[in-house]
C-alpha positions in Angstrom: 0.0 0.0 0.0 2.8 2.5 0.8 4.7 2.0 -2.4 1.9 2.9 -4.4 0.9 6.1 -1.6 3.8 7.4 -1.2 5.0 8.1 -4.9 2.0 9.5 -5.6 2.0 12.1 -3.0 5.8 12.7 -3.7 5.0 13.5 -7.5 2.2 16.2 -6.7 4.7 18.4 -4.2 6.2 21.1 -6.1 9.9 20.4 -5.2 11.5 23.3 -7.3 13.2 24.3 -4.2 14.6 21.0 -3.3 18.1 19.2 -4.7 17.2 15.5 -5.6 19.0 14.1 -3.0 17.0 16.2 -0.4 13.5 15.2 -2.1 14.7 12.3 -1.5 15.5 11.6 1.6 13.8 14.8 3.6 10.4 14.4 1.8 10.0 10.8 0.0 11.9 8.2 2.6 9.8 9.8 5.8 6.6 9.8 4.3 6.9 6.2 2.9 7.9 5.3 6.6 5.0 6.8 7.4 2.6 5.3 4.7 3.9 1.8 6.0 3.8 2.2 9.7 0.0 3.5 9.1 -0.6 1.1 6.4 0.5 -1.8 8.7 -1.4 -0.4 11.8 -4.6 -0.2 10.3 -4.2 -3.4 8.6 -3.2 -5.1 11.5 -6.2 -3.7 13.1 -8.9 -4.8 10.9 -7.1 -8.5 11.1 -7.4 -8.1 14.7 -11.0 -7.1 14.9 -11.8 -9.8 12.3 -10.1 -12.3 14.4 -12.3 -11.4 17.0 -15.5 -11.6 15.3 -15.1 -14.9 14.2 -13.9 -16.3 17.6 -17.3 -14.7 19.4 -19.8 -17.6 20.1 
């Protein structure tokens, strides 16, 4: 989920006053961190909650 997120939120930034180098790893690498640690949370959540469900009498 977070490789496909974060590129596109990386490509609609205007980074005209960024070097490469620093859009890459002051604005892409944290926010794909991001994208995965919240992709994996939620994800892990709904697994959780399902889990649940189906073990209820």
């Amino acid at each position: 989920m977070a490789v496909l997120v974060a590129p596109l939120v990386h490509l609609l930034h205007d980074h005209s006053d960024l070097t490469p180098d620093e859009a890459l790893w002051k604005h892409f690498l944290p926010r794909m961190l991001a994208f995965m640690v919240a992709g994996a949370i939620v994800f892990g959540g709904v697994a959780a909650i399902r889990n649940w469900l189906k073990q209820r009498p």
